[in-house]
SETI-218699 format. One record per atom (N, C-alpha, C, O): residue in three letters; y, x, z. Coordinates in pm, whole numbers, padded with zeros to 5 digits, always signed. Each point is the difference from the previous one (the first is absolute). Layout:
ALAYXZ;...
***
This chain:
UNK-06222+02474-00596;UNK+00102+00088-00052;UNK+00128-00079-00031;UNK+00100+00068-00020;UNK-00086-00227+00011;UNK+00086-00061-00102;UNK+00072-00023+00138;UNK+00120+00030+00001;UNK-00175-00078+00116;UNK+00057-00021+00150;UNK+00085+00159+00054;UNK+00122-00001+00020;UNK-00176+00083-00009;UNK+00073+00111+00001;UNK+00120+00032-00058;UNK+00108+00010+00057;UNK-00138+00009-00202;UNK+00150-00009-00095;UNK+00083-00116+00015;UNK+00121+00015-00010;UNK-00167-00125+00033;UNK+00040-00099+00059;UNK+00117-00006+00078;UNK+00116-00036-00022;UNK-00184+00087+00130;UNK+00074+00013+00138;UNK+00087+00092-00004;UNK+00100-00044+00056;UNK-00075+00194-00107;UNK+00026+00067-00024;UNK+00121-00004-00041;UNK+00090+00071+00044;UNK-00077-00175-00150;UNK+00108-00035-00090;UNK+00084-00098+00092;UNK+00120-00010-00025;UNK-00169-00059+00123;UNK+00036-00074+00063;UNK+00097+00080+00106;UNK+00122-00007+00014;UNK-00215+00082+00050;UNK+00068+00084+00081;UNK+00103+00092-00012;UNK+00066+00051+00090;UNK-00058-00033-00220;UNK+00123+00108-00081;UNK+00138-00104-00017;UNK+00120+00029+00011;UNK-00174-00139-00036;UNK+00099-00101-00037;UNK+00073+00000+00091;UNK+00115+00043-00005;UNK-00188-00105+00135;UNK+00091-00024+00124;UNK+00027+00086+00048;UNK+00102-00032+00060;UNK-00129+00165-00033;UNK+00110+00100+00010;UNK+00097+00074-00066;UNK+00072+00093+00035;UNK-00086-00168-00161;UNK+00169+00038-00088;UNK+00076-00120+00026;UNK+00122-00006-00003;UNK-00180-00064+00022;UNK+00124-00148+00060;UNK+00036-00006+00114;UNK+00097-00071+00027;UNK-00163+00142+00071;UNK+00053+00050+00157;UNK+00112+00107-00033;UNK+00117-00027+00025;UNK-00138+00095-00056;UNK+00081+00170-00011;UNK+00117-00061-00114;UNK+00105+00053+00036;UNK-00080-00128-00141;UNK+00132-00055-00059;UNK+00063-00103+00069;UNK+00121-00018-00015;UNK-00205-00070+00106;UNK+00065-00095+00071;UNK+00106+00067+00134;UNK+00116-00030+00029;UNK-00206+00125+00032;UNK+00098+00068+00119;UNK+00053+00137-00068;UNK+00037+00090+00075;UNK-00031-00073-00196;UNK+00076+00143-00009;UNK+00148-00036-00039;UNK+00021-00049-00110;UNK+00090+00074+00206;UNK+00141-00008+00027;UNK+00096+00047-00129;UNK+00113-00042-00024;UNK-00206+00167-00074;UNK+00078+00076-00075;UNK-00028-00040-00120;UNK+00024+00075-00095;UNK-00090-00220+00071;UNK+00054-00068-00112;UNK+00043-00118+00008;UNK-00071-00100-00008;UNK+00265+00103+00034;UNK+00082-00121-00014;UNK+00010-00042-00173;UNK+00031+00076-00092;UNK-00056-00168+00086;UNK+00042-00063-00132;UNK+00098+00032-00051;UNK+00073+00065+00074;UNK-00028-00085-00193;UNK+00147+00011-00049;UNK+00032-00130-00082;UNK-00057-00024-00106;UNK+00168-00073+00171;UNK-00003-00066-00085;UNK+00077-00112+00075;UNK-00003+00028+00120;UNK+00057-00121-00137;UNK+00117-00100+00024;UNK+00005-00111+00083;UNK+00094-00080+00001;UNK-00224+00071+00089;UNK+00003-00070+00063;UNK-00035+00046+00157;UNK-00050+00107+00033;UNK+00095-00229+00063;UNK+00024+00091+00088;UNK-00120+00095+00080;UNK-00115-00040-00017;UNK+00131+00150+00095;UNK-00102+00100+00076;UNK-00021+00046-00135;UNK-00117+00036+00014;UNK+00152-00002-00170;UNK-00049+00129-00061;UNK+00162+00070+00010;UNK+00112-00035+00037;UNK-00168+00137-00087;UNK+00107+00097-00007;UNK+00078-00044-00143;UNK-00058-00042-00100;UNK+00197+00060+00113;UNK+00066-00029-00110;UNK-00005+00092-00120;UNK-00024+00120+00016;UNK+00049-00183-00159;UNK-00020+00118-00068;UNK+00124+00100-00029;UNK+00107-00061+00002;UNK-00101+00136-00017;UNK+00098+00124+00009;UNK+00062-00065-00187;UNK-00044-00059-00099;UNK+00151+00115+00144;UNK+00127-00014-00130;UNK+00046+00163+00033;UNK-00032+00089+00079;UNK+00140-00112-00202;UNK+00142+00091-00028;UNK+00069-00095-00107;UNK-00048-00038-00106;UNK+00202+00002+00174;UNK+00062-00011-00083;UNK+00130+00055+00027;UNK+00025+00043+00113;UNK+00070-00039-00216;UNK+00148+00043-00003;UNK+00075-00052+00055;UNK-00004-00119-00031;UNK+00109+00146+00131;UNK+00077-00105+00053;UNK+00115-00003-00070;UNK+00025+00075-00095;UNK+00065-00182+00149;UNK+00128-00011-00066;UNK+00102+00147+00034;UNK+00114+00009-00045;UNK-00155+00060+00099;UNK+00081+00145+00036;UNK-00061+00060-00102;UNK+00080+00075-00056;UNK-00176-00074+00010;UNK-00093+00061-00151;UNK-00139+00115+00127;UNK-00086+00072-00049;UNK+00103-00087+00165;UNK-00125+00054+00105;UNK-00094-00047-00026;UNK-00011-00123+00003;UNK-00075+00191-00031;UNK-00193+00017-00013;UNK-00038-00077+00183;UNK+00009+00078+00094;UNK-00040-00201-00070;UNK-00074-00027+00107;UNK-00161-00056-00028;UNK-00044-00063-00096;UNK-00027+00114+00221;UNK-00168-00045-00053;UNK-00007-00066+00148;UNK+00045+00057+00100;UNK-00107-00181-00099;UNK-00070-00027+00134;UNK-00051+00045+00081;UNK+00004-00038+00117;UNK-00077+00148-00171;UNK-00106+00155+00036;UNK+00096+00033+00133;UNK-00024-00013+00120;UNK+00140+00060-00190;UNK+00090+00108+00112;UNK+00037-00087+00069;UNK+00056+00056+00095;UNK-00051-00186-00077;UNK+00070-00119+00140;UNK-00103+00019+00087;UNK+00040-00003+00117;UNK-00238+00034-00135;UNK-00011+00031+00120;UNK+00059+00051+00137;UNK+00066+00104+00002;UNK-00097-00197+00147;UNK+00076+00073+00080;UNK+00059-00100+00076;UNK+00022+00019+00120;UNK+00020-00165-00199;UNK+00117-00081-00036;UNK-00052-00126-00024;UNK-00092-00025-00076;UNK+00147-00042+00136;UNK-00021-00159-00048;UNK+00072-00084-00140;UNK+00109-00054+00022;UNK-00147+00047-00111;UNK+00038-00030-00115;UNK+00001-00151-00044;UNK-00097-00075-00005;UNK+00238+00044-00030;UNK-00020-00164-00024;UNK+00046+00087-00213;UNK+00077+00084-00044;UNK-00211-00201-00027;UNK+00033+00062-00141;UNK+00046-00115-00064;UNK-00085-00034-00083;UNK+00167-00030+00083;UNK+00077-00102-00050;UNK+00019-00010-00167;UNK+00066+00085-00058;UNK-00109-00161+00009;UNK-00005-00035-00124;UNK+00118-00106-00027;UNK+00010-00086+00088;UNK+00071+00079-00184;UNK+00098-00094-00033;UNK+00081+00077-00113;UNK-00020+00115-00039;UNK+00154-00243-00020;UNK+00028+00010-00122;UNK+00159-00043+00041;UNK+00028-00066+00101;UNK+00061+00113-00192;UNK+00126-00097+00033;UNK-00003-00093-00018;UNK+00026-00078+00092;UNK-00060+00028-00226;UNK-00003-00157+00018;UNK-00071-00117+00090;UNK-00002-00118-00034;UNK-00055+00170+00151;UNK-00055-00091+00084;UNK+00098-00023+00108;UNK+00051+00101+00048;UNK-00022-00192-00011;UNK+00056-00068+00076;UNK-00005+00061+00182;UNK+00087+00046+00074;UNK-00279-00083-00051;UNK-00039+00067+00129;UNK+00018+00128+00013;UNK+00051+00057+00097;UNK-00096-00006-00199;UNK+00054+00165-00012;UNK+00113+00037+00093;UNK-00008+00071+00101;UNK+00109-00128-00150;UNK+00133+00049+00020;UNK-00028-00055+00158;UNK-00015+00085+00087;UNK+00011-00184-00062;UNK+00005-00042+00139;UNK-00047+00058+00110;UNK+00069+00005+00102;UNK-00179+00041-00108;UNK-00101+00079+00073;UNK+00076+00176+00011;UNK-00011+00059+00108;UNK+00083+00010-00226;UNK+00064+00125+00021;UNK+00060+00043+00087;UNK-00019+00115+00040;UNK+00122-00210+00021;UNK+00049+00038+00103;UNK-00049-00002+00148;UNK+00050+00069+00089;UNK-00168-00166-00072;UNK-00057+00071+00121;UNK-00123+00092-00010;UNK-00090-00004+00085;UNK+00088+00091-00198;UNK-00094+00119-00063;UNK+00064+00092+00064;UNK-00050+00087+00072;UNK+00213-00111-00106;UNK+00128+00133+00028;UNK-00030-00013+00095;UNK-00073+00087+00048;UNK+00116-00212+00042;UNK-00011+00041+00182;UNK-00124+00080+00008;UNK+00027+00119+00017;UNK-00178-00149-00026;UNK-00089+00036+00040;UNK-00008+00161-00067;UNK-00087+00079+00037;UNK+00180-00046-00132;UNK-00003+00125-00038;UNK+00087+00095+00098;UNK-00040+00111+00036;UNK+00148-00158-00003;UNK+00092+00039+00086;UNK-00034+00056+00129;UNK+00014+00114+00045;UNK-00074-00243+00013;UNK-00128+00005+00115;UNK-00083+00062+00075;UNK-00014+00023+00120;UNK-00047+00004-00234;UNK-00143+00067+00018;UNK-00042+00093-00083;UNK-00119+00028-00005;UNK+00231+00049-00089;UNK+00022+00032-00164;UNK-00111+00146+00081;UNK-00062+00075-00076;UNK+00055-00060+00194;UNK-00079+00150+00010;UNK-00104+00002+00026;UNK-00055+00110+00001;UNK-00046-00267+00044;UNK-00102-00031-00036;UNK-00051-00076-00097;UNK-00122+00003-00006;UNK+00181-00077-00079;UNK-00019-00102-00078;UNK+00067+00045-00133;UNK+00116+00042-00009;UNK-00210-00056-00097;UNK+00044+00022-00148;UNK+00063-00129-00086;UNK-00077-00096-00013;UNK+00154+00090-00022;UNK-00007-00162-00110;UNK+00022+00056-00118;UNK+00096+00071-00031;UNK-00177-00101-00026;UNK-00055+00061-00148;UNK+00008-00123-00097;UNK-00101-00051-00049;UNK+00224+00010+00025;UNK+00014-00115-00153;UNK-00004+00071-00092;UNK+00071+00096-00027;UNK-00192-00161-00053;UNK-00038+00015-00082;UNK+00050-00127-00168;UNK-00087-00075-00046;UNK+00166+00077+00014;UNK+00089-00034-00102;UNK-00095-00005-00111;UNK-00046+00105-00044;UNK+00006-00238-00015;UNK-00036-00059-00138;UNK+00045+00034-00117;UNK-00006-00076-00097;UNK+00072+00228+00092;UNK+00088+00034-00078;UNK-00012-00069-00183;UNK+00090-00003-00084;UNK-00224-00040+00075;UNK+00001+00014-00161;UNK+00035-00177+00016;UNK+00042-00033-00111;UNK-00041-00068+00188;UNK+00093-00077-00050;UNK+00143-00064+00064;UNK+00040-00114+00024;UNK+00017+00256-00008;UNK+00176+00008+00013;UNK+00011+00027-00158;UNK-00083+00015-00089;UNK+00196-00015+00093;UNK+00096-00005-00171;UNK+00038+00099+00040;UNK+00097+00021-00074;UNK-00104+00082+00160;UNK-00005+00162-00004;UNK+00027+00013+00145;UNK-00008-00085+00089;UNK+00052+00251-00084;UNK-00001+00053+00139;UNK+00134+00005+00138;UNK+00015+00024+00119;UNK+00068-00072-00262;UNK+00128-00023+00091;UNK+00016-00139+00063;UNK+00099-00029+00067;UNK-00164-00027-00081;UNK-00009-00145+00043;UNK-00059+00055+00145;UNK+00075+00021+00096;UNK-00161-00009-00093;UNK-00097+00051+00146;UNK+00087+00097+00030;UNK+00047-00060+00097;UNK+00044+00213-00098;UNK+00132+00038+00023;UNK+00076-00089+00065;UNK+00007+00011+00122;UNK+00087-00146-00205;UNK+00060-00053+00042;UNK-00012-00103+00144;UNK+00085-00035+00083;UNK-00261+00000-00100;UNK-00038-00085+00117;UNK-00002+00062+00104;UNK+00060-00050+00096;UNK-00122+00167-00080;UNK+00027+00090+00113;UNK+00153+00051+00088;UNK+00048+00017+00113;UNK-00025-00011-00229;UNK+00175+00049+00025;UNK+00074-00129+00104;UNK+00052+00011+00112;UNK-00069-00118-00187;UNK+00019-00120+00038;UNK-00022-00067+00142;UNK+00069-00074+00070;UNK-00225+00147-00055;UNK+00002-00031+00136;UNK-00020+00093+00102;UNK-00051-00020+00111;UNK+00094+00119-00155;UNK+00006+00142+00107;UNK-00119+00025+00028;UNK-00010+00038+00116;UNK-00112-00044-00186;UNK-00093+00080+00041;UNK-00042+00111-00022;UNK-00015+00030-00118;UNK-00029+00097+00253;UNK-00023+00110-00025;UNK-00139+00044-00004;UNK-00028+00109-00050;UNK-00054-00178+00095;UNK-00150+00032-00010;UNK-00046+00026-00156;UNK+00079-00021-00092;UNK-00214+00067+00068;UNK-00031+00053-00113;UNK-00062-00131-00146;UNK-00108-00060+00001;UNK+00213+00050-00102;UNK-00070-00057-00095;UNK-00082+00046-00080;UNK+00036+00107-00051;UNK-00147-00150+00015;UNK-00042+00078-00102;UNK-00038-00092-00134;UNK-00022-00120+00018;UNK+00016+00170-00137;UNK-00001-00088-00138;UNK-00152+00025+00000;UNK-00072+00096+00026;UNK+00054-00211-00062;UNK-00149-00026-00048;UNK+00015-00026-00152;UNK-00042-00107-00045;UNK+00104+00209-00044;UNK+00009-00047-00181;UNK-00075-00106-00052;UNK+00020-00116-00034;UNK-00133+00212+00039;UNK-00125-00088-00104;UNK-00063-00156+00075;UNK-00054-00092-00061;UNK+00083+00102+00218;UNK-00045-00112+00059;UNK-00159+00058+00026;UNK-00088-00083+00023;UNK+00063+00189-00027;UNK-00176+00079+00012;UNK-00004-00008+00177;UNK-00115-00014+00042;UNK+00217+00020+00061;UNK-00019+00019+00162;UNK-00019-00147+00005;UNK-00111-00042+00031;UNK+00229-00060-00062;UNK-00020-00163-00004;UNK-00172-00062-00001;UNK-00056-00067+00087;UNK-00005+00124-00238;UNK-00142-00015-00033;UNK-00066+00031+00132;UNK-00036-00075+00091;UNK+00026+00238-00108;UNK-00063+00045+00165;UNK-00057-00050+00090;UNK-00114+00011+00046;UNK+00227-00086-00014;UNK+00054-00078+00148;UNK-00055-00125-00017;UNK-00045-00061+00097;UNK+00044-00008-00265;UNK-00041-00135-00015;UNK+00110-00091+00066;UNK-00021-00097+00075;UNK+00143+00148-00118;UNK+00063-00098+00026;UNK+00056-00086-00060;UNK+00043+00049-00105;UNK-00005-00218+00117;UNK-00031-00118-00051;UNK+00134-00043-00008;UNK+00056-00027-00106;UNK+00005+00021+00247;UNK+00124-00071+00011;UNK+00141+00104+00090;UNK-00027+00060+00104;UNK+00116-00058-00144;UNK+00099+00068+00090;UNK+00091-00106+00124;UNK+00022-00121+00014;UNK+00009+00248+00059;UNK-00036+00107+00058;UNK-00179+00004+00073;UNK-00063-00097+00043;UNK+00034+00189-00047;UNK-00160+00061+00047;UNK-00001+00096+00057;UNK-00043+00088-00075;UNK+00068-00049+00172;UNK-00015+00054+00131;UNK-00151+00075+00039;UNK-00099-00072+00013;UNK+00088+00241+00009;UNK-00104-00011+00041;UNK+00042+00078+00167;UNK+00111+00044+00033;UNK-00219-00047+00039;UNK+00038+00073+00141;UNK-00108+00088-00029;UNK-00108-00026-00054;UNK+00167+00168+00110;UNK-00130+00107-00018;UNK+00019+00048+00129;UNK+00121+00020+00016;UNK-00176+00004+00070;UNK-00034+00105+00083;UNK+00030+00142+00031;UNK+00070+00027-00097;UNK-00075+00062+00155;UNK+00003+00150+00028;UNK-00109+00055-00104;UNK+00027+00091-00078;UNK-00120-00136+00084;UNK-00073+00088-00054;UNK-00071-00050-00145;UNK-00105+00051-00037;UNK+00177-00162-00046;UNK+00057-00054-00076;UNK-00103-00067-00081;UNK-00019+00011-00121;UNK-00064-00104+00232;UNK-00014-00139+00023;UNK+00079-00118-00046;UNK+00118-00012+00033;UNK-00180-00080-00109;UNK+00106-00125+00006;UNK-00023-00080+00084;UNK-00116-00035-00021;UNK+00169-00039+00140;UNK-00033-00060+00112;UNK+00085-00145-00066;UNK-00057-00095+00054;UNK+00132+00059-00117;UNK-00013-00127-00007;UNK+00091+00009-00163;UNK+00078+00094-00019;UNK-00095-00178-00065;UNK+00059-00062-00147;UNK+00120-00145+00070;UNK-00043-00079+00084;UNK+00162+00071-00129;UNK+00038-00145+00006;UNK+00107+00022-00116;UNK+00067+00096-00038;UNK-00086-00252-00010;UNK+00036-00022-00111;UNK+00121-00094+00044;UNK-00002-00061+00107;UNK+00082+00056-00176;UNK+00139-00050+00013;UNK+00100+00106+00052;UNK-00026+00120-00005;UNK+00178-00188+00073;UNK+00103+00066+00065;UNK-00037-00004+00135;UNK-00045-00094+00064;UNK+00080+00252-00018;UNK-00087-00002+00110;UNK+00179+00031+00111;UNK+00094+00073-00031;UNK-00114-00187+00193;UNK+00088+00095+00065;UNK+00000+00098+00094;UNK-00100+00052+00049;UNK+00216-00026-00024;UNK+00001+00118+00111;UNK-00093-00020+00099;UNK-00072+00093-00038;UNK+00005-00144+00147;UNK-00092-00058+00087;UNK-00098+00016-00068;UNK-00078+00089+00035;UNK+00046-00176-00161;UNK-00122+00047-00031;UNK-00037+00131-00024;UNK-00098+00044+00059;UNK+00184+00051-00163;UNK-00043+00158-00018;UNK-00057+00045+00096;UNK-00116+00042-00001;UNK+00255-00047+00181;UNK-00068+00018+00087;UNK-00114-00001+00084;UNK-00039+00090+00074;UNK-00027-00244-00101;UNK-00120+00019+00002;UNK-00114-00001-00049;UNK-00113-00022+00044;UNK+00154+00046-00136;UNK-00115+00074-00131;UNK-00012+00114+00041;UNK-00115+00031+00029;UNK+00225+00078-00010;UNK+00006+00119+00024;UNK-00031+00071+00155;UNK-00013+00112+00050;UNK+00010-00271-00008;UNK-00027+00058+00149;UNK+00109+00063+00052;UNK-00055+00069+00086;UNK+00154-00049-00079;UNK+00121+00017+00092;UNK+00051-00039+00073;UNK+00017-00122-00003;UNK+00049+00211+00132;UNK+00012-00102+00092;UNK+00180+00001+00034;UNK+00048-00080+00080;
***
């Protein structure tokens, strides 16, 4: 009887570890790359409600940075090109460290400064930053269409590279 139940248990086992290993319709959620990214909403500097949710569709670079970083700033302007670009397949979603600026017109003024029109959004409390687990600025994630993260890079990233992160040709 103990061989039976035994086996039994055995056999139940390995077919719940077959059927979760090949079942497609549970992607992970979570920050590294091949899970699905986790969904936000934050406010942008226009005061617009954006969620990651609705960029399905779209290739999304979610850019993390601050004014006071140096690379930050460097890396913006070939964000704009690649926004310019490709602005009808490709999202760039900066996401702004807002809680340590000395307020909101500063991030106003940096933008202004360097003519960018793509979407900022304030991260207040620094709760999307956490999320994301991010360490050092700028942090870059690449998401996918179907909003996948296919690759993390950390530092200032350039035009060439986005491109082929993003796969564009």
């Amino acid at each position: 009887m103990k061989k039976i139940l035994a086996i039994s248990i055995l056999v139940f086992l390995v077919g719940y570890a077959i059927y979760y290993a090949i079942n497609p319709s549970n992607v992970r959620v979570g920050v590294t790359e091949g899970n699905a990214a986790p969904d936000f909403e934050l406010t942008t500097l226009d005061g617009e409600m954006m969620s990651l949710s609705n960029l399905q569709g779209k290739k999304v670079i979610v850019n993390f940075w601050a004014t006071w970083c140096p690379p930050c700033r460097s890396e913006m302007p070939d964000m704009e090109k690649i926004h310019h670009e490709f602005g009808d397949d490709v999202v760039i979603a900066a996401v702004n460290l807002t809680s340590s600026e000395k307020n909101t017109e500063l991030v106003e003024k940096f933008v202004k400064e360097l003519n960018l029109t793509f979407p900022v959004l304030l991260d207040e409390k620094g709760a999307i930053n956490k999320q994301f687990e991010v360490l050092s600025y700028p942090t870059s994630y690449i998401i996918d269409e179907d909003g996948i993260i296919t690759s993390k890079f950390v530092g200032a990233m350039t035009y060439e590279q986005m491109k082929d992160l993003l796969e564009l040709e």
